[in-house]
N, C-alpha and C positions, 0 to 999 in steps of 0.2 A: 611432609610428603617426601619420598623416598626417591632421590635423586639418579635418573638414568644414567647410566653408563655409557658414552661412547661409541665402543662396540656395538652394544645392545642394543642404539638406535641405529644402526647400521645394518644388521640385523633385521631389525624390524621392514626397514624400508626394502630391504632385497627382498624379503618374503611379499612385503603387501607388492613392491613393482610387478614382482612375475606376474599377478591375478589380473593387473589390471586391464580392464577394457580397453579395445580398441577405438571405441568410439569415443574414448575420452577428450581427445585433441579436438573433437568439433562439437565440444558443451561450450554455449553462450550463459556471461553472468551478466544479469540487466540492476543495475541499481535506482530504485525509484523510476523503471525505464527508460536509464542509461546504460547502454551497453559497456561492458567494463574491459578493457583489455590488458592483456597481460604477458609478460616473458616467460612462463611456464604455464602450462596450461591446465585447465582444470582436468581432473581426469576420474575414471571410476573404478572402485579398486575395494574387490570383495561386496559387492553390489552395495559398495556405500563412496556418494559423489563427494571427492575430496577438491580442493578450492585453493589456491595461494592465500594466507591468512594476510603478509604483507599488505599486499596488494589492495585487497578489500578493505583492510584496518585504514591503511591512509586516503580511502575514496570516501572513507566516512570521516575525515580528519580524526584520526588517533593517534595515539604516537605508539610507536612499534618499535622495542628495543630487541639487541638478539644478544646475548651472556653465551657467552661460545663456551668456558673454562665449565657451567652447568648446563649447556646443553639447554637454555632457559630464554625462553618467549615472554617479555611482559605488552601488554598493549592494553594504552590509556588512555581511555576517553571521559569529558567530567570527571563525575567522583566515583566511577566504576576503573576496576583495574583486573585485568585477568592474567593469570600468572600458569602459562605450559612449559612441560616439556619432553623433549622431544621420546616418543615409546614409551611415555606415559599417559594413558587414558584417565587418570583424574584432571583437571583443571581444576583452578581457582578464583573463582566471583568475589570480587570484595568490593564493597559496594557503601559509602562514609565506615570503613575500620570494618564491616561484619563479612565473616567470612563465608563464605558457602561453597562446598566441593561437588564441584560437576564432572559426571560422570558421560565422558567420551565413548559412541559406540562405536569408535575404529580411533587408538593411539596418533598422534602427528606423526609426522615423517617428513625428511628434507628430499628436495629434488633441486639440483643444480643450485643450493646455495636457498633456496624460497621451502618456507613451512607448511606445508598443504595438513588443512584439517580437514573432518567431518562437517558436509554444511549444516546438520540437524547444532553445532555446536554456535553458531552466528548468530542463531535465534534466541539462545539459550544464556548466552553471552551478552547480550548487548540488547535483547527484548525485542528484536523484528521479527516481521511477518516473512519465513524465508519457504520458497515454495519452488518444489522439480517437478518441472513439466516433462515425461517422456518424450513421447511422439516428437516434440522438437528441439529436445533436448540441454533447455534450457534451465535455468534457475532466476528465477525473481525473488529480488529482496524489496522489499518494504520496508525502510525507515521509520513511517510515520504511522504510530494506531492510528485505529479509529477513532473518531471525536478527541483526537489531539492536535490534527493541523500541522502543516508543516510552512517552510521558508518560499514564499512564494514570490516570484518577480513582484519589485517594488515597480508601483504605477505613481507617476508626479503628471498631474494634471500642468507644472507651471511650464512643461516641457509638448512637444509634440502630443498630445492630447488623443488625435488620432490614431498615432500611430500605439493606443497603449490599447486598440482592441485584445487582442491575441492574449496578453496579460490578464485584463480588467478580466474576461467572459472566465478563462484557467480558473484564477482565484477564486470567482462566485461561483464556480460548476464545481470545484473542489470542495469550498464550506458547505457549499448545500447536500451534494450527493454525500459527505461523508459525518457530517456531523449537523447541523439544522435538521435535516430529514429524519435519517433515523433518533437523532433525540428526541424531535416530535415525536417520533411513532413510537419508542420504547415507554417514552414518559408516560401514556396514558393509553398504553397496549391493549387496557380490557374495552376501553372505548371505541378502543380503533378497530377493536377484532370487532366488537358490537354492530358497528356501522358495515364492515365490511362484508356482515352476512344480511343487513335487512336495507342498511340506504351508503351503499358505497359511494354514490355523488358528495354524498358528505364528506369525502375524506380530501377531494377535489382543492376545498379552499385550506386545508389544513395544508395541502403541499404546495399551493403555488402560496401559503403566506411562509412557509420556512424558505422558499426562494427568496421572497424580499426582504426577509429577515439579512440571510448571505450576502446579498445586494448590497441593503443599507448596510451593513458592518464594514464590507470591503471600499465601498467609495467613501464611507466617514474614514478610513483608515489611508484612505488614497489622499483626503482635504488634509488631513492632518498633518504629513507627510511632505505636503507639499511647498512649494514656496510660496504660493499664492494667499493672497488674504483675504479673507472672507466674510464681510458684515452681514452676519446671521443675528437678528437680535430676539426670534420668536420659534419657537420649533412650527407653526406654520411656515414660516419663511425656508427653514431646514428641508421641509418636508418638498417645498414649488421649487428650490434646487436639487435635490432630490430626481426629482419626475425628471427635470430638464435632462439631468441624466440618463436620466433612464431611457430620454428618447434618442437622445444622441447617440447612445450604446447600444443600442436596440437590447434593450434588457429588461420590457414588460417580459409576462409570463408566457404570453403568447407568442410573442418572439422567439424564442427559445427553445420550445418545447409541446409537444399534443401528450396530454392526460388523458387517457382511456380508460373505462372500466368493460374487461373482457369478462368471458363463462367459460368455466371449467370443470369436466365432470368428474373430476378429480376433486379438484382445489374449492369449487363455487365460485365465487369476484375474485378477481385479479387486475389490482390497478396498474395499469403498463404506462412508464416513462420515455416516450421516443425524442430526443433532443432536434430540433427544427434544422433543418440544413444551412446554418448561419455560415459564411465564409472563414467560419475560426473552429481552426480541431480542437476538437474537446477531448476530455479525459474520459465521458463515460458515454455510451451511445443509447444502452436502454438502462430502465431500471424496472423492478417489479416489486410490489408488496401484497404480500397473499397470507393465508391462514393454511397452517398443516393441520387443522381441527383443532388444537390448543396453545398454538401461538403464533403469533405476529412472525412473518419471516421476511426480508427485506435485501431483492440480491442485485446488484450491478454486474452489467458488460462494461469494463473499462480496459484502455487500449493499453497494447503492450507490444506488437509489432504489426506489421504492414498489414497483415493478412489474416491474423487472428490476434486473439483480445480476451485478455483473463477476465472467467468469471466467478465471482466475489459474492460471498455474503457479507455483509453485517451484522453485528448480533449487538450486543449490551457491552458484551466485554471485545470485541475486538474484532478480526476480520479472521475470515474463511477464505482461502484460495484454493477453488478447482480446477486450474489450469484450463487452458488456450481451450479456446472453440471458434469458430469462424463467425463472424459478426453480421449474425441478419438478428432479426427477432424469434425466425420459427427455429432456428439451433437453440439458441439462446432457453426459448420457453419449452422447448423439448428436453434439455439436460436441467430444466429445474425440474422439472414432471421427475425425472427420473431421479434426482437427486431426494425429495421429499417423500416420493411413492418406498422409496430403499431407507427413509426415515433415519437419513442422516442428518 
């Protein structure tokens, strides 16, 4: 790769400064939404939103090196290594020794000492879900596919037990809404579509058992974890601590959450997820699973600021971000109507 010049990113950055937006100093960057802040600010510049790379690389723990004599970005995380530099639109994915040349649709550029890239390049780089919302001007990253799971507050039962609400409900609202659920429903999609056009009550126990499925994983994973020691000698025995939990947490099905099946003269059944008004914020507020006539489609509201809440599809391979809408059901089931009617 053909080593920039100096000058020539110099150059570059005077050109791309003059275009840039003014509305660039008030882009919010949310990581896993965490708002991220920063000493240079994001900015937009030739209608493409550019990002401090630093900044973002060590919020994901990577190490970020800067080679000033080539003008040269390395930043490493695992066994991936990306190699810029700066007024050159190729990059470099190497990923155990294999290389692959990514192609930047706007060159880096410095601004006060910090590398601002392309955000379409974060995604592209490092495999996250990276998504700009207009209207509020934000960008969310996503770390975590879907049906991969991410690092979620550890719960120790040998400790304040009580106090590991807020955690315990997180971790089983996250396994299930992003990965129990839709595996269920991918895995045997022709059945599910089946039931959802003649007996949709049927799909009923299929969702509140991938919740107990999330449940039981995360408190065996909570026992294990733990200090405590635990004479289980029969998986009935597993099962009546189990429950005890379950009531202590309040993390039956019904605690939780109202399963509906709605009509749609659009869609026909539409099974609607409303999560129960438990004293613990959750991650997702509705969920739906409906048929566009030939597949299974599966979308979450999950929250991302105060007053509106990214809404998400799931699919097989990964996730869908449609940015912010305000969090009722009737927004929510109105930009899916319209999202599926435009057969995206």
């Amino acid at each position: 790769m053909k080593k920039p010049a100096f000058a020539a990113g110099i150059l570059i950055f005077l050109l791309f400064l003059g275009s840039a937006s003014a509305s660039g100093p008030n882009i919010k960057v949310f990581l896993d939404n965490r708002e991220l802040s920063f000493d240079v600010a994001p900015m937009v510049v030739n209608e493409r939103t550019m990002v401090p790379l630093r900044a973002i690389g060590e919020a994901l723990e990577a190490k970020v090196e800067w080679d000033p004599l080539d003008q040269k970005i390395t930043v490493t995380k695992g066994d991936t290594v990306n190699i810029l530099f700066l007024g050159d639109s190729a990059a470099q994915k190497i990923v155990n020794g294999k290389t692959e040349i990514l192609q930047l649709d706007a060159p880096p550029f410095a601004v006060e000492g910090r590398t601002m890239v392309p955000l379409r390049y974060l995604s592209e780089s490092f495999d996250m879900d990276v998504t700009w919302d207009g209207p509020s001007q934000s960008v969310f990253i996503v770390t975590h596919p879907a049906g991969i799971g991410f690092s979620n507050p550890k719960i120790d039962f040998s400790q304040d037990a009580a106090g590991q609400l807020l955690a315990l409900h997180s971790n089983i609202r996250y396994a299930f809404e992003q990965y129990e659920l839709p595996q269920a429903l991918f895995e045997e999609e022709e059945q599910i579509l089946s039931a959802l056009k003649s007996q949709p009550d049927s799909i009923l126990n299929s969702i509140a058992y991938a919740w107990q499925t999330a449940a039981d994983s995360v408190l065996i994973q909570a026992m294990t974890d733990s200090d405590l020691s635990y004479a289980i000698e029969s998986e009935e025995e597993l099962y009546l601590l189990l429950d005890a939990l379950y009531e202590e947490f309040q993390l039956f099905t019904s605690d939780v959450m109202d399963i509906l099946v709605g009509n749609s003269e659009t869609l026909g059944h539409v099974i609607m997820i409303q999560y129960a008004p438990l004293d613990v914020p959750s991650i997702c507020t509705y969920a739906a699973i409906l048929s566009d006539g030939e597949h299974l489609r599966y979308f979450t509201l999950e929250t991302s600021l105060d007053q509106y809440y990214m809404l998400c599809e799931i699919t097989p391979s990964g996730r869908i971000n449609y940015g912010l809408i305000q969090n009722s059901w009737e927004t929510f089931f109105s930009r899916i109507l319209e999202i599926v009617e435009k057969g995206n």
